[in-house]
C-alpha positions as CSV (number, residue, x, y, z in Angstrom):
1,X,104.9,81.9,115.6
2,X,105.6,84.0,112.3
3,X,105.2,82.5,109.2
4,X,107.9,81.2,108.0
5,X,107.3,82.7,104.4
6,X,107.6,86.3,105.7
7,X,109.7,85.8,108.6
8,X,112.6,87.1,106.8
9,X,111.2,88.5,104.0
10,X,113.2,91.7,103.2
11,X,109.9,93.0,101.2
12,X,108.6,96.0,103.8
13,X,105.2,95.4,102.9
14,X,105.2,91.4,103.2
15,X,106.9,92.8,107.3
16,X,104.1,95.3,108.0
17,X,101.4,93.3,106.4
18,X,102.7,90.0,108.2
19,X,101.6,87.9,104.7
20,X,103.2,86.8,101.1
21,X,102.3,88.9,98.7
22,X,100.1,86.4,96.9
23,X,97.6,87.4,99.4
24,X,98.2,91.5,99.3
25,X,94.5,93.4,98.4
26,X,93.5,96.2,97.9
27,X,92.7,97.7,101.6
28,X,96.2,96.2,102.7
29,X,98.0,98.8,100.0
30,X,96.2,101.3,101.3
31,X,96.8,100.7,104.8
32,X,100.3,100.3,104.2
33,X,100.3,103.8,102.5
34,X,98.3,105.6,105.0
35,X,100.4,104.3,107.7
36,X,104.1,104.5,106.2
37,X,103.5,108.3,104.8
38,X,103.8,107.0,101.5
39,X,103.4,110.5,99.2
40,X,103.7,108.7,95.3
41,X,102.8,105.7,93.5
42,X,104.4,104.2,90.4
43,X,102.8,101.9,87.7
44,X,105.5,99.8,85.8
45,X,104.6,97.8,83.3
46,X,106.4,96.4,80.1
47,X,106.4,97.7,77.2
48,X,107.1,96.1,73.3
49,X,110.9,96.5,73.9
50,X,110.7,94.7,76.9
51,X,112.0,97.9,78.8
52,X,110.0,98.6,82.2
53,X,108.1,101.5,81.6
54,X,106.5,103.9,84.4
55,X,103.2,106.4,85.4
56,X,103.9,108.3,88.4
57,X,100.6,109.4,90.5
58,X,101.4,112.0,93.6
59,X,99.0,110.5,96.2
60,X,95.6,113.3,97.1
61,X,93.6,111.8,99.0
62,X,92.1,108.7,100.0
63,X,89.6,108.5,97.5
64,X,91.9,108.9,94.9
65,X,94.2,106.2,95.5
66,X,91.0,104.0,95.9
67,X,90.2,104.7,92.4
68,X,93.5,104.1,90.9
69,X,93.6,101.1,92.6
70,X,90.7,99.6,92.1
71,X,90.6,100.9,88.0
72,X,94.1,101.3,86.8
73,X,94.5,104.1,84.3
74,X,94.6,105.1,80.5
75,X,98.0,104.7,78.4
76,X,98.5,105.5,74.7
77,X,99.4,101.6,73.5
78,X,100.5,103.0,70.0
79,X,103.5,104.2,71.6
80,X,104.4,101.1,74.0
81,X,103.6,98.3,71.3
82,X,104.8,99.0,67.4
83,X,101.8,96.7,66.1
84,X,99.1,98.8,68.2
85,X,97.3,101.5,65.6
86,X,97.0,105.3,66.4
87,X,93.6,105.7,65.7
88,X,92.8,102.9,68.3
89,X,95.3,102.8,70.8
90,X,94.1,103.3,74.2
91,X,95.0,101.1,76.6
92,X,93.8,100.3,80.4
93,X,97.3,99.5,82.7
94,X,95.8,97.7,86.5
95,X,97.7,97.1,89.0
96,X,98.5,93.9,90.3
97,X,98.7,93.7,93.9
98,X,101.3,91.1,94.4
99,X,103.9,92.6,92.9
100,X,104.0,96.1,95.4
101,X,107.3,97.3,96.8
102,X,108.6,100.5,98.4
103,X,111.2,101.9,95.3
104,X,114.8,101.4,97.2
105,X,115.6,104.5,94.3
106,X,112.9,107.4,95.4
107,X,113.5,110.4,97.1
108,X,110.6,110.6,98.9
109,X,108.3,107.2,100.2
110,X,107.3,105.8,97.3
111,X,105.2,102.6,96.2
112,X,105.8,101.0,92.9
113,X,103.5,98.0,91.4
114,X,103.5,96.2,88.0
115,X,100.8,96.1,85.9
116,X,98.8,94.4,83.1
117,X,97.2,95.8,80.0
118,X,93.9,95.8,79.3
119,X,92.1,96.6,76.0
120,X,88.4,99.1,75.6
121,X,86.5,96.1,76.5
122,X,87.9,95.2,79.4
123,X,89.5,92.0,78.8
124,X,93.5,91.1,78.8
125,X,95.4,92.7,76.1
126,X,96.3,89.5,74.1
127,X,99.6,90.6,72.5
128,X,101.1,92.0,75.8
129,X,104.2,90.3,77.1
130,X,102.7,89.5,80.7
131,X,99.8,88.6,79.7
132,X,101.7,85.8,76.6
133,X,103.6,84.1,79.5
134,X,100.1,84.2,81.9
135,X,98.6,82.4,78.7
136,X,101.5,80.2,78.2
137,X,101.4,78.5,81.6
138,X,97.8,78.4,81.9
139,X,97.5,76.3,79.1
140,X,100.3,74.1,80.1
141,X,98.6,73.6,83.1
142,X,95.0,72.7,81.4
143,X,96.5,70.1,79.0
144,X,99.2,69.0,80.7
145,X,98.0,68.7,84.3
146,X,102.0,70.0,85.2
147,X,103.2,73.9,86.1
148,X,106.3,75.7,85.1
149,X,108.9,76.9,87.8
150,X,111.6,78.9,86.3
151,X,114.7,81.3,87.3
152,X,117.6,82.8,85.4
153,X,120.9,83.7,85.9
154,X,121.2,87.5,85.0
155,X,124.9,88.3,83.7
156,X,126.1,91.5,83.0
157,X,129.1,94.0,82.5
158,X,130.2,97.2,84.7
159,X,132.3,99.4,82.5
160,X,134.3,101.8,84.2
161,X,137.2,103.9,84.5
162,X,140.6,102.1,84.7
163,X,141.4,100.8,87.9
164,X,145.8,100.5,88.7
165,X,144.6,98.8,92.4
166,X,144.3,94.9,92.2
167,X,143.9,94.5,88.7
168,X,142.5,91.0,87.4
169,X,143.8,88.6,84.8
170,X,141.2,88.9,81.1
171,X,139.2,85.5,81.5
172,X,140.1,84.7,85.3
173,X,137.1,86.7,87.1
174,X,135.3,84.0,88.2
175,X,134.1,84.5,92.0
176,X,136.6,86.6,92.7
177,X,136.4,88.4,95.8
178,X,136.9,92.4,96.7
179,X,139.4,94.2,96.3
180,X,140.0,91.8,93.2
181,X,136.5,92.2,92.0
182,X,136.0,95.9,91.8
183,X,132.1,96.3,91.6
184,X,131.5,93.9,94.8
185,X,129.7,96.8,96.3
186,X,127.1,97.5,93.6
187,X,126.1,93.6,93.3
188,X,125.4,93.9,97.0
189,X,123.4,96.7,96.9
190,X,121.4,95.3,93.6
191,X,120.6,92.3,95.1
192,X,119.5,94.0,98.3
193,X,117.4,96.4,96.5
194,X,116.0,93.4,94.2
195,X,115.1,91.0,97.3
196,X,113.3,94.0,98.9
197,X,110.9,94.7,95.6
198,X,110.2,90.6,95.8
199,X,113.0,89.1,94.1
200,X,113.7,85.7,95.0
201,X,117.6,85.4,95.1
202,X,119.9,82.4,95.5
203,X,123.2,84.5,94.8
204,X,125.5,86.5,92.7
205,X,129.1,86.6,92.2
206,X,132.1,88.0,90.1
207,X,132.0,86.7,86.4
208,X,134.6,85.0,84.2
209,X,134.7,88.0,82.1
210,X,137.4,91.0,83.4
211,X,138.2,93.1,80.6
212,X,141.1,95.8,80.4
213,X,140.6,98.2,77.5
214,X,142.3,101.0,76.3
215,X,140.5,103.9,78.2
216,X,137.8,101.7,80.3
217,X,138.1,98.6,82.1
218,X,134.8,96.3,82.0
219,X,133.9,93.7,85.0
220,X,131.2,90.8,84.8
221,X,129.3,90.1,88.0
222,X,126.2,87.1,87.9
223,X,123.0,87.5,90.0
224,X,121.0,84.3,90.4
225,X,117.6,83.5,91.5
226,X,115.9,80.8,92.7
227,X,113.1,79.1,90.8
228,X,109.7,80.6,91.2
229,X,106.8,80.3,89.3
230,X,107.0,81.1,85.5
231,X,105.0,84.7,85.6
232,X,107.1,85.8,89.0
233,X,110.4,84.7,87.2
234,X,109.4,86.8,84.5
235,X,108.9,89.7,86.4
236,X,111.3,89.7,88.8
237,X,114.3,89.6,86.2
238,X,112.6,92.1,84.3
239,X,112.9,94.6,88.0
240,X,116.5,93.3,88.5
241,X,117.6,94.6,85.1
242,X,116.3,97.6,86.0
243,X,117.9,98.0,89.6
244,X,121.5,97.1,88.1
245,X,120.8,99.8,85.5
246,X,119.7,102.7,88.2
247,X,122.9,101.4,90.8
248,X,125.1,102.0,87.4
249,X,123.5,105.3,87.6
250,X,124.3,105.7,90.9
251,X,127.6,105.2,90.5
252,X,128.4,106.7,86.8
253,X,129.2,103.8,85.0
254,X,127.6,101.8,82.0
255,X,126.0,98.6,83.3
256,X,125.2,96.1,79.9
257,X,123.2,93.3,79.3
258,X,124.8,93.3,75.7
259,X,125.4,89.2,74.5
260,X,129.0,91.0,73.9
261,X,130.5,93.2,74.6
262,X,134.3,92.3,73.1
263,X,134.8,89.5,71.0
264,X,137.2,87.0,71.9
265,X,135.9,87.4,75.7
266,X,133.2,86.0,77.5
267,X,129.6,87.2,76.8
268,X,126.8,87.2,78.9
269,X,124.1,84.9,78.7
270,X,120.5,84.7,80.3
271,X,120.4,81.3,80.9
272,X,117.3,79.8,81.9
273,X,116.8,77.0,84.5
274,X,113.1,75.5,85.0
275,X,111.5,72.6,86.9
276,X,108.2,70.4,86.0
277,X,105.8,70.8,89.1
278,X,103.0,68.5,89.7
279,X,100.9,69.2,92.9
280,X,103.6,71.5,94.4
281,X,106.3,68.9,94.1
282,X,109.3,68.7,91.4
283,X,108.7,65.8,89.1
284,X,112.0,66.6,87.3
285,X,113.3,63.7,89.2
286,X,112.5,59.3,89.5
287,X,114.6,58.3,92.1
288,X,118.3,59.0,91.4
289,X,117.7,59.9,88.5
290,X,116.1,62.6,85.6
291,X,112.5,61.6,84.9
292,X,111.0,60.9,82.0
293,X,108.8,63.7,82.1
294,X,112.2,66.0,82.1
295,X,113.3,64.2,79.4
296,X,110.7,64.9,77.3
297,X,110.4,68.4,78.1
298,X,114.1,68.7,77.3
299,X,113.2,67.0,74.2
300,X,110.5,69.8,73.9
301,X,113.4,72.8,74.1
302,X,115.8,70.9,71.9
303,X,112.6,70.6,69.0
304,X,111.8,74.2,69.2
305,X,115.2,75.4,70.3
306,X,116.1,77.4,67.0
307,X,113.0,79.5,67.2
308,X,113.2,79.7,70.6
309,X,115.9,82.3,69.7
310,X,113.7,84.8,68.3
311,X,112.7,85.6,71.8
312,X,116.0,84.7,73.4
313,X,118.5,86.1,71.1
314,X,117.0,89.3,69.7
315,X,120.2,91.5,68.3
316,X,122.4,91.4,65.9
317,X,125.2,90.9,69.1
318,X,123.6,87.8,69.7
319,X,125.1,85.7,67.0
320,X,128.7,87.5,67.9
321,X,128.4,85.1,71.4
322,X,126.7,81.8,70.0
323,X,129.8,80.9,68.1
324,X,132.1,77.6,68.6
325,X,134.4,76.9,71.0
326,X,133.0,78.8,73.7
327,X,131.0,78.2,76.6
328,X,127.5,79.6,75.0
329,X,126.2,76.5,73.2
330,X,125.6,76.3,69.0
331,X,124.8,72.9,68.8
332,X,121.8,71.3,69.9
333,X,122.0,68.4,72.3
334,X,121.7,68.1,76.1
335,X,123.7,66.6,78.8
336,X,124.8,66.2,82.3
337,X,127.0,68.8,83.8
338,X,128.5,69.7,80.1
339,X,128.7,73.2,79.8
340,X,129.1,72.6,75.6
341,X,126.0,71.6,75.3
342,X,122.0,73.7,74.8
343,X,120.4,72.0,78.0
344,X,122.3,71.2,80.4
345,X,121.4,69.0,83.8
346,X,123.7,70.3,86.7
347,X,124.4,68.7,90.0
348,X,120.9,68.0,91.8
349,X,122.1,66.8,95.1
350,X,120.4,63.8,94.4
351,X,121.2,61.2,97.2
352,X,123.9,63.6,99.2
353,X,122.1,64.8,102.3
354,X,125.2,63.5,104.3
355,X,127.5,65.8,103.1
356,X,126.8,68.7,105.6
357,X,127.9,66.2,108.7
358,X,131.0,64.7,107.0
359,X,131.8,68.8,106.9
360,X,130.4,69.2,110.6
361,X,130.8,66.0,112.2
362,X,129.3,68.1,115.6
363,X,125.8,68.5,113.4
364,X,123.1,66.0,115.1
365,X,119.9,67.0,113.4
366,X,118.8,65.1,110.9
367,X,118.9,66.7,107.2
368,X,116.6,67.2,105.0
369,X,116.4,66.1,101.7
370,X,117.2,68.5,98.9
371,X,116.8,66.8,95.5
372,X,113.8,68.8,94.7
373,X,115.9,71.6,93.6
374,X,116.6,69.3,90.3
375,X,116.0,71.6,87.5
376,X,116.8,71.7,83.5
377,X,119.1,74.8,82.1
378,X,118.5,76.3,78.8
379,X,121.5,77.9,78.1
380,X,121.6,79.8,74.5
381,X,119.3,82.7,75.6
382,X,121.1,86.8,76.4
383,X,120.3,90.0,77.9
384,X,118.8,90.9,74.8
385,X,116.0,88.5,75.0
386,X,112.5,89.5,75.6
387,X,112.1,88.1,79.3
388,X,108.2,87.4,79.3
389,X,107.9,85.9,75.8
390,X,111.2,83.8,76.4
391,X,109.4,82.5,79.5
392,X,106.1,81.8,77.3
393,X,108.2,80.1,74.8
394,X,109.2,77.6,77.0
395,X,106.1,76.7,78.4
396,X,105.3,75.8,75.0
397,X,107.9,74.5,74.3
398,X,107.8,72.3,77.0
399,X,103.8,71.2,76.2
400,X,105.2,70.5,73.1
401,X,107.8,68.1,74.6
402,X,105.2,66.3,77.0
403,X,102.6,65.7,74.1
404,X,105.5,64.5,71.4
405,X,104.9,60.7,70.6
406,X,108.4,60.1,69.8
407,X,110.1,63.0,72.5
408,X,112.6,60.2,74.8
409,X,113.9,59.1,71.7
410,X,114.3,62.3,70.2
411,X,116.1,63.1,73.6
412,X,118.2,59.8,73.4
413,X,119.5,60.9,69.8
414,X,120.5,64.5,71.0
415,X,122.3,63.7,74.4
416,X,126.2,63.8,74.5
417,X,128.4,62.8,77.8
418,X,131.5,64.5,76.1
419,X,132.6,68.0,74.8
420,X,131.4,68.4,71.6
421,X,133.9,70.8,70.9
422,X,137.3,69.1,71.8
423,X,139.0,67.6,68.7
424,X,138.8,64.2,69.0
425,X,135.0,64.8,69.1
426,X,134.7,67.0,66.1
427,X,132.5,64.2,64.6
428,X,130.4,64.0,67.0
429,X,129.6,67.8,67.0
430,X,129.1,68.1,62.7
431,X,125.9,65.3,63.4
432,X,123.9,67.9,65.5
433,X,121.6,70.1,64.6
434,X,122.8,73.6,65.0
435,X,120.9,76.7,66.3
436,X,120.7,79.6,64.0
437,X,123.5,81.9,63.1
438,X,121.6,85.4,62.9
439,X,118.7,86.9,63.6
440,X,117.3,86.4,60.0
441,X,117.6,82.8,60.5
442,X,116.4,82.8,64.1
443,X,112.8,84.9,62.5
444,X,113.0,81.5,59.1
445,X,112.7,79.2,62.1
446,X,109.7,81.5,64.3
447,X,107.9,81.3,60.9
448,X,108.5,77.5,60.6
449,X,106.9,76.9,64.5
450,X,104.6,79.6,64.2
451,X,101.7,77.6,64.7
452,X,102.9,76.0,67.4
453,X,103.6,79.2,69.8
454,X,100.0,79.7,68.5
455,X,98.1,77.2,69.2
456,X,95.5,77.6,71.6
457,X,95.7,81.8,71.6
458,X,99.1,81.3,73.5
459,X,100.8,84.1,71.2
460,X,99.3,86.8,69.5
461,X,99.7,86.8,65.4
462,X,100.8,89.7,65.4
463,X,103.5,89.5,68.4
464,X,105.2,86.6,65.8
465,X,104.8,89.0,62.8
466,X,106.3,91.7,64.7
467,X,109.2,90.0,65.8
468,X,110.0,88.4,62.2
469,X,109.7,92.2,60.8
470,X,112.1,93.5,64.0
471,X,114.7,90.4,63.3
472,X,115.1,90.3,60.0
473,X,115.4,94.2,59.5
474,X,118.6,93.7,61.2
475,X,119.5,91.9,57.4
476,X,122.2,90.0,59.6
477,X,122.3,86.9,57.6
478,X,126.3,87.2,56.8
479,X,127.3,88.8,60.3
480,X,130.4,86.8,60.8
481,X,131.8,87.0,57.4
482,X,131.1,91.1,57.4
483,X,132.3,91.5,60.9
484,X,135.5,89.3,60.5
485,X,138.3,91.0,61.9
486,X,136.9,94.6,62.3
487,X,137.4,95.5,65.5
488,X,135.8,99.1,64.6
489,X,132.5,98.1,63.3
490,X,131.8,95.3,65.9
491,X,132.9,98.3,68.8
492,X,129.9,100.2,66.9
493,X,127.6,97.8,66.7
494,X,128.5,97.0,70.9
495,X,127.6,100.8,71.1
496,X,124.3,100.6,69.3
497,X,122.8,97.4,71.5
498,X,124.8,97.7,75.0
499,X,121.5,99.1,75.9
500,X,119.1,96.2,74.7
501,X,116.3,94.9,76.6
């Protein structure tokens, strides 16, 4: 019988291979090549902007793909990471096995596989984003004894042409279906093309936000994953973003990640769900109920949450979305199902296996249980947000939570069961903390918890100096006053991040 991890596995090497890509070496890639006419190889690997970046090698001979295999190759790192000198800036790029896929994108067979820098010495570049979130969850693991599942929920707008055909009410795009949600088609494909490079998909949909301007129209679609562990959720958002952007290409029109796009309408978030795993089991759950080990690592997000935003919330457009009276959250506190608040808990389906026979009554075999699938959602972070560092945040973030002495009580003070930002709960909202307002109060609050995203060689010195410099050069600290009103310089400011990340 064929494992049932690859049995329908739309990743063409996990098919011809016949295992998970976990256990992909060396002589497999190169049987794969050899026997699929496979003429080029690409290295990806990301750079200080968070962008994918990409070396393409024409395949020569056997030899030759041995060697770049089995030794990577030479990149100038003064040019991928700001912080990286000139005079010292060679960098080794190695392959990682696991993460191989056949581009969907190529024109002729092509192999594409991430990669990990390495410094002169040989050893893992510490200030490189995949190697920060490798760190991160390695050292959760060591002093906590619990791993880090994680997935997001990847939002973002097609802007296009007008469209007269089956227009859409501003605010009412939510699930809609073809011919009512223009861009059906190039969700399909992305998600398609995303599952066959290894992305772990649970589905996407039509977005709240439908848009009609003056020359272009502007759709939001959602793709969501499933949880995975923290280094693969990393990754595989980081090759979605980039398969959205080349389908937009395809097809001639802008795809943005941008927190905003039009103010007044609904922005798109990268909101971040995770899952405390002990032993390969979810320990996010006691019974019917949230554990106390996810309460005190949602009392870990809530204590760091403000600098948590210098990796989440990286651009000025940020701060244009995390305003009141919206869906993306400003104050911080958690709750159950409340879509006003920083972390939220959704529906688990915690004691409702039955609810698939009262829908089938025919259905005979017995069901399983599904309240492992309990996870937390951190919901302030965007598009903009550096995916790998985000990631490596919250692993700290949540080792923070799991060794505070005080962390359910902190998580008993900041909970709320009502929405904060009704009116007859005004006074509710003015006793919570709030997340920052700008990017130059997001770097004040990095500097503040410095030492704590540092601890233990988790992240780089000069990864935290570099983002301070990069946020507060933005010299945002009055955006909303400056912007108030001026639909002209917000549109240019749109213009100059729709591309971030």
């Amino acid at each position: 019988m064929k494992d049932s991890r690859i049995a329908l596995d739309p990743n063409k090497l996990v098919q011809f291979l016949g295992k998970p890509p976990e256990e992909f070496t060396k002589k497999d890639l190169i049987r794969f090549v050899e026997q699929n006419n496979i003429e080029t190889i690409n290295f990806r690997y990301v750079a200080g902007d968070g962008r994918l970046k990409t070396l393409n090698f024409v395949i020569t001979s056997k030899p030759q793909l041995d060697r770049l295999l089995s030794a990577g190759e030479r990149v100038d790192g003064s040019s991928l990471f700001s912080y990286i000198d000139a005079a010292s800036s060679d960098l080794y790029v190695i392959p990682r096995y696991r993460t191989a896929y056949v581009n969907p994108f190529a024109t002729i067979p092509t192999m594409d596989i991430l990669c990990s820098y390495y410094t002169k010495e040989g050893t893992p570049l510490a200030s490189s984003p995949e190697n920060t979130v490798r760190k991160a969850h390695e050292v959760l693991k060591a002093s906590t004894g619990f791993s880090l599942d994680a997935m997001g929920e990847l939002e973002y707008y097609v802007i296009y042409d007008k469209a007269e055909l089956y227009p859409t009410t501003a605010q009412k795009g939510y699930q809609e279906s073809s011919p009512f949600s223009q861009w059906e088609r190039l969700r399909y494909e992305a998600m398609e093309a995303i599952a066959q490079a290894g992305g772990k998909i649970k589905y996407g949909h039509s977005e709240v936000g439908n848009i009609r301007g003056e020359e272009k129209d502007m759709e939001q679609h959602e793709i969501e994953f499933i949880p995975v562990t923290l280094e693969d959720a990393a990754d595989q958002i980081t090759i979605a973003k980039w398969v959205v952007r080349m389908l937009g290409n395809k097809y001639g029109v802008v795809v943005s990640f941008a927190p905003k796009i039009v103010v007044g309408h609904a922005g798109s978030g990268l909101h971040i769900h995770s899952r405390l795993m002990k032993d390969g089991k979810n320990v996010m759950t006691e019974g019917n109920a949230l554990s106390d080990m996810a309460k005190k690592v949602i009392a870990g997000y809530l204590s760091l949450a403000s600098s948590l935003t210098a990796f989440g919330n990286t651009t000025p457009l940020s701060f244009l979305r995390l305003v009141p009276h919206q869906e993306a959250p400003t104050n911080i506190c958690w709750g159950d199902r409340n879509r006003s608040v920083l972390v939220r808990v959704p529906l688990g389906w915690l004691n409702v296996q039955n609810m698939v026979k009262d829908a089938n009554p025919q259905e005979k075999e017995e069901l399983a249980e599904y309240s492992g699938n309990q996870t937390v959602e951190f919901r302030c972070p965007d598009g903009s947000a550096n995916i790998h560092f985000l990631l490596a945040g919250l692993a700290v973030a949540a080792r923070h939570g799991l060794e505070m002495e005080n962390a359910l009580a902190y998580a008993k003070k900041l909970y709320v069961d009502v929405n904060i930002f009704a009116a007859e709960h005004k006074a509710i909202q003015e006793q919570l903390p709030q997340l920052p307002d700008s990017c130059w109060g997001s770097a004040e609050s990095l500097l503040k918890d410095r030492k704590i995203y540092e601890r233990d060689g988790v992240f780089s010195p000069v990864v935290i100096d570099g983002i301070v410099k990069t946020l507060k050069s933005y010299q945002d600290k009055d955006l909303s006053e400056r912007f108030y009103g001026k639909g002209d310089e917000i549109k240019k400011l749109v213009a100059e991040y729709s591309h971030c990340s």
